[in-house]
C-alpha positions in Angstrom: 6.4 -22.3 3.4 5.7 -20.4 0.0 6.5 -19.5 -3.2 7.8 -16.0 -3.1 7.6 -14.2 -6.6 9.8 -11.8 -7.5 8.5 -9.3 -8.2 4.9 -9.9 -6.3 2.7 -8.8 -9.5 3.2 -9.8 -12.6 5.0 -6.9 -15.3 2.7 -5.0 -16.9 4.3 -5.5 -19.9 4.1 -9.3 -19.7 2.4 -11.5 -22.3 -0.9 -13.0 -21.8 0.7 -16.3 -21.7 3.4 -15.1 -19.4 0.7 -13.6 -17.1 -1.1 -17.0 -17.2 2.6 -19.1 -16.1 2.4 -16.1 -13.6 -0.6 -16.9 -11.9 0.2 -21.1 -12.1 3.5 -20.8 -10.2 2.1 -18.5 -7.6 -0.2 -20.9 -6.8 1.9 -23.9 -5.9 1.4 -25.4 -2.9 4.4 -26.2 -1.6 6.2 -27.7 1.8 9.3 -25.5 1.2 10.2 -21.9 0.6 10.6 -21.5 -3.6 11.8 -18.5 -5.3 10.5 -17.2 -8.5 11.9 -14.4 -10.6 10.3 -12.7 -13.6 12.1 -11.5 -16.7 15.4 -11.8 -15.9 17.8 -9.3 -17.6 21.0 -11.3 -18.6 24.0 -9.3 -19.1 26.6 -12.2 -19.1 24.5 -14.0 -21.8 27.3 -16.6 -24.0 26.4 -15.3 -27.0 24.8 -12.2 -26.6 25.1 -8.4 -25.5 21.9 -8.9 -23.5 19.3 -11.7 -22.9 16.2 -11.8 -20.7 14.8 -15.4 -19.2 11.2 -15.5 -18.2 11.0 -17.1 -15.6 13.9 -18.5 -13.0 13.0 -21.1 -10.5 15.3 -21.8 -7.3 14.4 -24.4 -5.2 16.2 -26.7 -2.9 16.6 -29.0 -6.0 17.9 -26.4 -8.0 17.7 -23.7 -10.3 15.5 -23.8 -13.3 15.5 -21.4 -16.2 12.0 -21.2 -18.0 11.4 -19.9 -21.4 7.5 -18.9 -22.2 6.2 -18.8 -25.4 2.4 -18.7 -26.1 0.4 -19.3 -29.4 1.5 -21.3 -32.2 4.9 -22.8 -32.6 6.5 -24.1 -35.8 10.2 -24.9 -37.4 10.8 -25.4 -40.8 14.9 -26.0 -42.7 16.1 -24.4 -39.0 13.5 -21.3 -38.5 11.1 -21.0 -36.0 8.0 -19.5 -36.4 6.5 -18.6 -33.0 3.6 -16.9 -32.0 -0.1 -16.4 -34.1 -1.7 -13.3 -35.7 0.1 -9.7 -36.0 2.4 -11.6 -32.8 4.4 -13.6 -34.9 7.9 -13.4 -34.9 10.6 -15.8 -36.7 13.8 -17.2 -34.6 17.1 -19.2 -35.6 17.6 -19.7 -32.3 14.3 -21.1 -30.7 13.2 -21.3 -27.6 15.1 -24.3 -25.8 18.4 -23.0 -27.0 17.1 -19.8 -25.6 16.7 -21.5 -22.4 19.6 -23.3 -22.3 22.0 -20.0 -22.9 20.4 -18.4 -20.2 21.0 -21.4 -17.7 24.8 -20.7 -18.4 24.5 -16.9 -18.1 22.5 -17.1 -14.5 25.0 -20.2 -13.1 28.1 -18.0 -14.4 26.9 -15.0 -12.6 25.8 -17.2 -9.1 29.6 -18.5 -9.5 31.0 -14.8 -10.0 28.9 -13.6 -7.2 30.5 -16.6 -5.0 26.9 -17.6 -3.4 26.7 -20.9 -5.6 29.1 -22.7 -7.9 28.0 -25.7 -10.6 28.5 -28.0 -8.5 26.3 -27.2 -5.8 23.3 -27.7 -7.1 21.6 -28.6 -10.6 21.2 -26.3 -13.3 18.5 -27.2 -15.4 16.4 -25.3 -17.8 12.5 -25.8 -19.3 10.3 -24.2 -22.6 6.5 -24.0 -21.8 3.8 -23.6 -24.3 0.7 -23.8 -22.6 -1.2 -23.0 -26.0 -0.3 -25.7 -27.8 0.3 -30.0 -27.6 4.3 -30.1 -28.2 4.7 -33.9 -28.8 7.9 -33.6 -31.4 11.0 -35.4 -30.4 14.5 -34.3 -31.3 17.8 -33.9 -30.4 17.5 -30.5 -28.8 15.2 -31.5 -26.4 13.1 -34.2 -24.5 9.5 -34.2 -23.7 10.5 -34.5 -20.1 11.8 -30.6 -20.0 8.4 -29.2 -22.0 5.1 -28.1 -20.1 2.2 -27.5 -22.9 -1.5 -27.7 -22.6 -1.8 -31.0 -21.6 -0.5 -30.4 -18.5 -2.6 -27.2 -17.8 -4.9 -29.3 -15.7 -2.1 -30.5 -13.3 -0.5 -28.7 -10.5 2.6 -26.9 -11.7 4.7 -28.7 -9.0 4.0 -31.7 -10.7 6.6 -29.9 -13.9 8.8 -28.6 -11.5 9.8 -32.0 -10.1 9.7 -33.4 -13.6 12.7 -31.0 -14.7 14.4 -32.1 -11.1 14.2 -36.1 -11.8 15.5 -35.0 -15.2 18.5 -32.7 -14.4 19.2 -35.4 -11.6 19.3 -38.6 -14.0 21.3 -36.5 -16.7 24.1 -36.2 -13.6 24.1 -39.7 -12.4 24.0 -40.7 -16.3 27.6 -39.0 -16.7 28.3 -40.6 -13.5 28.1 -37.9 -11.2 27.2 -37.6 -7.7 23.7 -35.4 -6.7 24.9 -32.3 -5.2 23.3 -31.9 -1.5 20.1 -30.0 -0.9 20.4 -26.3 -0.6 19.8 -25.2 2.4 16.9 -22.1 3.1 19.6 -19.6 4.4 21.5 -20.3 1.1 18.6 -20.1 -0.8 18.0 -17.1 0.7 21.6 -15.5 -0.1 21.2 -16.7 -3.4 17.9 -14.9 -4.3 19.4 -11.8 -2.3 21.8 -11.9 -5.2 19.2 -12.5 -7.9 17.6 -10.0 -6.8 19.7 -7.0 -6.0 22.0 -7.4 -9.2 19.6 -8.5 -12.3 16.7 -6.9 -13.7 13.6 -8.2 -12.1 11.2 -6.1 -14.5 8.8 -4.6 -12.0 9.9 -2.9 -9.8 7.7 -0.2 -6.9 7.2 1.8 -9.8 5.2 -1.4 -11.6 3.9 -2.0 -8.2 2.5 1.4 -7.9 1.5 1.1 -11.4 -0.4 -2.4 -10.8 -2.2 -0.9 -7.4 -3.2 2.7 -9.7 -5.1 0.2 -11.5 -6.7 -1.9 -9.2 -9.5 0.8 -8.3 -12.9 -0.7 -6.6 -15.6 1.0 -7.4 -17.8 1.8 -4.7 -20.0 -0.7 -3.4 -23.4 -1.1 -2.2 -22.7 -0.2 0.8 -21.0 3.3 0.4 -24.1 4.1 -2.6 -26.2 3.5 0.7 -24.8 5.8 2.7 -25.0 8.5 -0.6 -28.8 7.6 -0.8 -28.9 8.2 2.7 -27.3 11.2 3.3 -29.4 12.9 -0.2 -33.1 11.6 1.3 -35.1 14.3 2.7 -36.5 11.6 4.7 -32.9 11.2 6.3 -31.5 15.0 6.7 -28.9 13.5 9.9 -26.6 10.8 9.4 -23.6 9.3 11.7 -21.4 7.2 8.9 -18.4 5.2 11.2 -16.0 3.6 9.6 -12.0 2.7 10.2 -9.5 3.8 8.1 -9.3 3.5 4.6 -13.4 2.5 4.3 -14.1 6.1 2.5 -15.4 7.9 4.8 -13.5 11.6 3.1 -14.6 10.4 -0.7 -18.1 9.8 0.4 -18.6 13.1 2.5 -16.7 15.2 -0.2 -19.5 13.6 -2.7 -22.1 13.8 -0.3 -21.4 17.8 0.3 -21.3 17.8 -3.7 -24.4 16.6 -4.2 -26.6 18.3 -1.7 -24.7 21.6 -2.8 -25.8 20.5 -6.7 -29.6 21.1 -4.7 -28.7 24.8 -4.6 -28.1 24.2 -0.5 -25.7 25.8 0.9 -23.1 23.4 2.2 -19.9 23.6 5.6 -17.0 20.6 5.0 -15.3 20.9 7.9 -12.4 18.2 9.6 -9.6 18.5 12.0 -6.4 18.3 10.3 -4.9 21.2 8.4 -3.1 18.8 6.0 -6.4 17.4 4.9 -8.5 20.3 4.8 -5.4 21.7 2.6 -5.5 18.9 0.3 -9.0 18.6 0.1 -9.2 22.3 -1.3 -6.4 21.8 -3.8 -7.3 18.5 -5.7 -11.1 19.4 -5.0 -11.4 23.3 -4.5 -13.8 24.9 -2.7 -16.5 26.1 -5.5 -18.9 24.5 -4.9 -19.0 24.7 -1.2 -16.9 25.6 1.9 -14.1 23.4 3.5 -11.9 24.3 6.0 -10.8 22.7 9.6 -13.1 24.0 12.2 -10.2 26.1 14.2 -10.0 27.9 11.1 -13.6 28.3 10.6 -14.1 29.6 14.5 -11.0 31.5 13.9 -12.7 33.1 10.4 -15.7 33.9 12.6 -14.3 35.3 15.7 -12.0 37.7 13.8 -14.6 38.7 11.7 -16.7 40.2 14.9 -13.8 41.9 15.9 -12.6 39.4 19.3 -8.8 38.4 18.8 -8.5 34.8 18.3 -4.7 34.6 20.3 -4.5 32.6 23.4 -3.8 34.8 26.5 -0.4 34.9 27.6 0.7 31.7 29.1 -2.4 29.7 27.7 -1.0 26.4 26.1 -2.1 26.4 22.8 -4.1 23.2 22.7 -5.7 24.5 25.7 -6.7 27.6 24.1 -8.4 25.6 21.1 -10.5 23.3 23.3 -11.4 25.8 25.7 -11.4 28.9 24.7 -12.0 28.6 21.2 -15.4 28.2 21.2 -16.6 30.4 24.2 -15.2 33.3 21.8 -16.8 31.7 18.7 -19.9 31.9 20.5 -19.4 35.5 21.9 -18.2 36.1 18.3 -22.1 34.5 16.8 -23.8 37.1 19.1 -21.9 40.1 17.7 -22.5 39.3 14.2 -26.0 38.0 14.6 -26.8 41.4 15.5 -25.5 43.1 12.6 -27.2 40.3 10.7 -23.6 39.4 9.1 -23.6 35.8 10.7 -23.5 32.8 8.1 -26.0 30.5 8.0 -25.5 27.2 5.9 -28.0 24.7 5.1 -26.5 21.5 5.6 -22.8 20.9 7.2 -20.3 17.8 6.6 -17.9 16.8 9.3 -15.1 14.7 8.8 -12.7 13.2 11.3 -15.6 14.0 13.3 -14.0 11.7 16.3 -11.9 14.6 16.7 -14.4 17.1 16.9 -17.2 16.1 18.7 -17.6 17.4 21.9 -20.6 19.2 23.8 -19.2 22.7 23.4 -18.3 22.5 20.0 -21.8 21.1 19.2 -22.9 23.8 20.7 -21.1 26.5 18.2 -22.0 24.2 14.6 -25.5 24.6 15.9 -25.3 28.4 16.0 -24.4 28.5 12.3 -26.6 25.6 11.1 -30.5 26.3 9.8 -32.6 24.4 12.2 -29.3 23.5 14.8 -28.8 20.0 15.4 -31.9 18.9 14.0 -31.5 20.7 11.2 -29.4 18.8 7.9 -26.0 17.4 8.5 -23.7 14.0 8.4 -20.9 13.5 10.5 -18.1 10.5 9.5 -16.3 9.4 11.8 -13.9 6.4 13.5 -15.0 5.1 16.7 -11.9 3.0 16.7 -8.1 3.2 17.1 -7.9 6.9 15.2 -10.4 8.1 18.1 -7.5 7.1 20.0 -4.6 9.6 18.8 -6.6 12.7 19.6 -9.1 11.3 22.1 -11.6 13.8 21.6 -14.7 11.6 21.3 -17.4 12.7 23.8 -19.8 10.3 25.1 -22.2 13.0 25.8 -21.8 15.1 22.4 -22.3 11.5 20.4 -25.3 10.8 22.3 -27.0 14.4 21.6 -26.3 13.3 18.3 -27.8 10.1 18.7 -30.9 12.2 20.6 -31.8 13.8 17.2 -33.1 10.6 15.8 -30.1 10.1 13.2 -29.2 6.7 10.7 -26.5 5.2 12.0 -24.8 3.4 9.3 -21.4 1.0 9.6 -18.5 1.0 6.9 -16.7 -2.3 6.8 -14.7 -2.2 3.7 -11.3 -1.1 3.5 -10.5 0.4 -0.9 -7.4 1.2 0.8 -4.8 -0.6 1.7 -3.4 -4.3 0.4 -4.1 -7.1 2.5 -0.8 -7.8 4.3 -1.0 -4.0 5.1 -4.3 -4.3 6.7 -3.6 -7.3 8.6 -0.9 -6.3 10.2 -2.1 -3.1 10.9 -5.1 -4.3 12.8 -2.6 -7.3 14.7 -2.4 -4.7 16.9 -5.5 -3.4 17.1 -8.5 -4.1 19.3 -11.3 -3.3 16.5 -12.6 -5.2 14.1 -10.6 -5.3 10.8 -13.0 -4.3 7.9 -13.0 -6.4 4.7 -10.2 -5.7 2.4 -10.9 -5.4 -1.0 -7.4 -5.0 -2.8 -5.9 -7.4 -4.0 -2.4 -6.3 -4.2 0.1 -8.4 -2.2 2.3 -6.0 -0.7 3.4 -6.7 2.9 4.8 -4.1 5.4 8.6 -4.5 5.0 10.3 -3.8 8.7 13.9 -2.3 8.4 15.9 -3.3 11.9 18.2 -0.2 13.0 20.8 -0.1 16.0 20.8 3.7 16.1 19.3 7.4 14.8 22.6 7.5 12.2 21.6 4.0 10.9 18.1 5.4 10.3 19.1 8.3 8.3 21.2 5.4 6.2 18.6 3.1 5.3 15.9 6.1 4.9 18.3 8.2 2.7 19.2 4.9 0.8 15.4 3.6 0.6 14.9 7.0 -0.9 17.3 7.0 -3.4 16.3 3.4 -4.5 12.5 4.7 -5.0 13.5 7.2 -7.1 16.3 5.7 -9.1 13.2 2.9 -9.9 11.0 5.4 -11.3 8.9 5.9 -8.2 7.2 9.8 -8.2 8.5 11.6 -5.3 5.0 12.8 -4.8 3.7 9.7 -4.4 6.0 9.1 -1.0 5.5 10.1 2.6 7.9 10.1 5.4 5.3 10.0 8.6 7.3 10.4 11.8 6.1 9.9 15.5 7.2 13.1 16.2 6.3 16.4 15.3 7.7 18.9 12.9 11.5 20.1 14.0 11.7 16.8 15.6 11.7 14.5 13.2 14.1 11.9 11.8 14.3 14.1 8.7 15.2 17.0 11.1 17.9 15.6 12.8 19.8 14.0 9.8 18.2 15.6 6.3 18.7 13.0 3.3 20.5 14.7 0.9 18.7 12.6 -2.6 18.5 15.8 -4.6 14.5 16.3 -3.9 12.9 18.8 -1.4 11.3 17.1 1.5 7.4 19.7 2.4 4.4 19.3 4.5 1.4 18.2 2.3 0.4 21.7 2.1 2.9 22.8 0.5 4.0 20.8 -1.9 3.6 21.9 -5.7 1.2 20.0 -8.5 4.2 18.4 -10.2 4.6 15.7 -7.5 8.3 16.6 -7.7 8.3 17.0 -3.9 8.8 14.1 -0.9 5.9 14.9 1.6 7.1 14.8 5.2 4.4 15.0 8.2 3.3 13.9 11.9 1.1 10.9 12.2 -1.2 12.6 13.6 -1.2 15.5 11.1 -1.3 12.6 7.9 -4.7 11.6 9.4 -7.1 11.3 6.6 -4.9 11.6 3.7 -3.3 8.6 2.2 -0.2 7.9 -0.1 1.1 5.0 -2.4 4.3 5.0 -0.4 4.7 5.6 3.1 8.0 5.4 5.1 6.6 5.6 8.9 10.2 6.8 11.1 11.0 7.8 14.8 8.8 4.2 16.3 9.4 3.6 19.5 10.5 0.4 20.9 7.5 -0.8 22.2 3.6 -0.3 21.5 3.1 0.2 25.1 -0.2 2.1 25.1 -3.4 3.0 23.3 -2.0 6.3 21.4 1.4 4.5 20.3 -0.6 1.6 19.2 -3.2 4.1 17.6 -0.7 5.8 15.9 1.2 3.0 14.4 -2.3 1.5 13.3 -3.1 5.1 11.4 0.8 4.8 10.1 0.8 2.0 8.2 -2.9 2.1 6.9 -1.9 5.5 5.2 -0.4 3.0 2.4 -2.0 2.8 -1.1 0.3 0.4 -2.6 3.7 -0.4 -0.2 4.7 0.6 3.7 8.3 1.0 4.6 8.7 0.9 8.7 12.1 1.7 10.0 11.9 0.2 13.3 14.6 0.0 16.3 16.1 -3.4 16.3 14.3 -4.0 19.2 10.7 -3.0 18.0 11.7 -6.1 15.9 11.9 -8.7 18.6 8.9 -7.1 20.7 6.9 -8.0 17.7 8.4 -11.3 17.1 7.4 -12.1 20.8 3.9 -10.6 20.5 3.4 -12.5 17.3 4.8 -15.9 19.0 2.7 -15.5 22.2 0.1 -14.7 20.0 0.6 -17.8 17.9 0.8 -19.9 21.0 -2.5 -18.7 22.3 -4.3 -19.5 19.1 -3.0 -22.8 19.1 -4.0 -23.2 22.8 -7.4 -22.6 22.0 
């Protein structure tokens, strides 16, 4: 059971003090499910246009409307003086009738909305001033309804079942019966409604906001690698690492650096969407990046050879094959006309995907001192080996042969924590440490059918959006490649154009749409991951998803067939079961 906040991170524009109430509910232990909203907007307010509560807590108990004021309080002939420093403001109204009207407004709108009427539950209402002792008595209030510093140093449950024995005594006082226990589907409807139709405050957008600011800075390990990869003493290096462990921002700083020594410097990777985003929020100044098919192709043309694939030649064939039997043709040709580029050091990325014997073979033609001259190759060993599997035992060992450092990354800066761990449920790596702290689980939506899809994507879409959410800052990954594509099949019409990551413009005005595979090595704060299949039945399915959902910066949207849904909720219960029987 546990206290579900809505929204999961505290506003940005919350007080201190309201941050601090924040953090104290959050961490309630608690043996039932509790929901928690945060700035309420209140348009049904008795006596005014609009009203805001800070906090509303709905337990099985009840509902609990908290007001939360921080610094110093004070009334004097019917004026409240609230607050300390430049932050003080004056009231008529004060803070426990301000919790009071917005009891009424949120039980009028429950009863309007037909999930809960007054006498299915209490309505009760609290003020807490955690900066100050509030020992006054009156007539407006009791002590039993205030939380102030005194009772900092107990568990906020301890308040919350205060206000209940309260509420509940006030009933039986006026000779009332208690109203049952709400039940956890009810409670469930009745935050649904909370939620859909009031004004929780942060919304993606603050969540996107709250993960833009949570930004590690690099730790002793990934400085390592950077000392590494600079020492004369160490001119090789093999840097593994899973996904989101920084393996692109530390060979993009690595090929800067050694560059900045007047060396000339090859970034190459596999995918064209990275090597195309890499050049536009990097460029290329400084040193060369490109994928390596379009570096071989760059080479081979420029001797002359036509690059195309003979006629009936599958094109993936052509690459792995062919490609660099004419590159190397294509090195003699030029070498003889002295026009063949020589570079002092090279960078690989996504080298998982590159590595193999014969393509060893061509990097070493264009590297000073071939394979034991300077390079560093990144690369994941792990489940994105998987989607192209490229890896070559025997080209990783000739690297090995060349007296490289090794060195292991085992921190994801990427993704939140719920993201990570269910990403790696699946997987049979080892899950690096996460260090975000954002709590921002993977959200499954359940569909019967391809038209339901386009529904629930076309209306998560417009939701994002309507919240504030750049549509730059959103990618629709698809199992499927291009033309093929949930997006293909049924466009959402929201008014933004949907591009590849190469194409879209600077303003961020543009929804990205990819392949999987082709998103590998980029990330995004929002991903939408379409086209699943019902099972993970394999290793590339399962590879695939893993890379999916670890693309996330800040939230992942799955829309999943309904019965992707109980395959995982039978892989998590067997899994469950198996724990236990250990």
């Amino acid at each position: 059971m546990t206290v579900h906040m809505i929204p999961p991170v505290c506003s940005p524009n919350a007080t201190y003090t309201e941050r601090q109430v924040f953090n104290e509910i959050r961490g309630i232990e608690v043996k039932e499910d509790i929901y928690c909203f945060q700035s309420i907007g209140l348009e049904k307010h008795r006596t005014k246009e609009h009203a805001e509560c800070d906090f509303v807590m709905l337990t099985s108990r009840g509902l609990f409307c908290l007001e939360v004021k921080g610094g110093a309080i004070k009334r004097q002939d019917g004026i409240w003086k609230i607050g300390s420093g430049e932050r003080t403001y004056t009231s008529t109204e004060g803070p426990f009738k301000q919790a009071e009207g917005c009891r009424w407004a949120v039980m009028k709108y429950l009863q309007n909305q037909r999930v809960l009427n007054r006498k299915d539950t209490i309505f009760g209402w609290g003020v807490v001033l955690p900066s100050v002792v509030f020992g006054y008595q009156d007539a407006e209030w009791s002590q039993e309804i205030v939380y102030d510093v005194r009772d900092l140093k107990k568990p906020f449950i301890e308040y919350l079942s205060r206000l209940t024995r309260y509420f509940e005594a006030k009933l039986e006082e006026k000779g009332n019966l208690l109203p049952p226990l709400i039940s956890q589907e009810r409670l469930r409807i009745c935050a649904d409604a909370l939620r859909s139709d009031f004004d929780t405050g942060l919304t993606v957008l603050g969540l996107v906001i709250e993960s833009q600011r949570e930004v590690p800075s690099l730790s002793r390990e990934q400085f390592r690698v950077l000392d590494l990869v600079l020492s004369p003493h160490n001119p090789r290096l093999i840097c593994i690492g899973g996904p989101g462990t920084g393996k692109t921002l530390l060979g993009m700083e690595a090929a800067r650096r050694i560059a900045e020594e007047r060396q000339k410097v090859l970034y190459l990777c596999y995918n064209v969407e990275l090597a195309a985003h890499l050049i536009a929020t990097r460029g290329d100044g400084q040193f060369k990046i490109a994928t390596l098919h379009k570096f071989m192709r760059e080479i081979i043309v420029s001797a002359g050879i036509s690059p195309e694939p003979p006629g009936g030649t599958p094109e993936n064939d052509h690459f792995l094959n062919n490609y660099p039997l004419l590159f190397q043709e294509a090195c003699e040709i030029l070498l003889e006309t002295d026009e063949l580029p020589q570079f002092d050091a090279i960078v690989v990325d996504e080298a998982q995907d590159i590595l193999s014997v014969s393509n060893l073979d061509c990097l070493s033609l264009i590297l000073n001192g071939g394979l034991n001259g300077r390079w560093a190759m990144f690369l994941d060993q792990g489940d994105q080996a998987n989607v192209y599997s490229r890896l070559d035992t025997a080209a990783f060992e000739a690297l090995i042969a060349t007296g490289a450092f090794i060195v292991e990354l085992k921190e994801n800066f990427r993704n939140p924590p719920k993201t990570a761990t269910e990403a790696y449920y699946y997987s049979k790596s080892n899950a690096p440490e996460c260090r975000r702290n954002l709590d921002s689980p993977v959200k499954f939506e359940g569909v019967a059918s391809d038209k339901e899809a386009a529904s629930k994507l076309r209306s998560l879409l417009v939701e994002l959006i309507r919240d504030g959410v750049r549509p730059g800052d959103i990618a629709i990954l698809s199992w499927r490649r291009a033309g093929q594509q949930l997006v293909d099949r049924d466009p959402p019409n929201v008014g933004k154009k949907l591009v590849a990551p190469r194409d879209a413009r600077s303003d961020g005005n543009q929804i990205l749409v990819s392949s999987i595979a082709s998103y590998k090595g980029l990330e995004s704060e929002i991903t939408i991951v379409t086209d699943v299949p019902e099972i993970l039945g394999d290793d590339w399915n399962t590879s695939l998803f893993i890379v999916a959902l670890t693309r996330t910066r800040t939230k992942c949207y799955a829309i999943v067939p309904n019965d992707f849904i109980h395959w995982r909720s039978k892989k998590m219960l067997l899994s469950a079961k198996e724990i236990k029987g250990k």
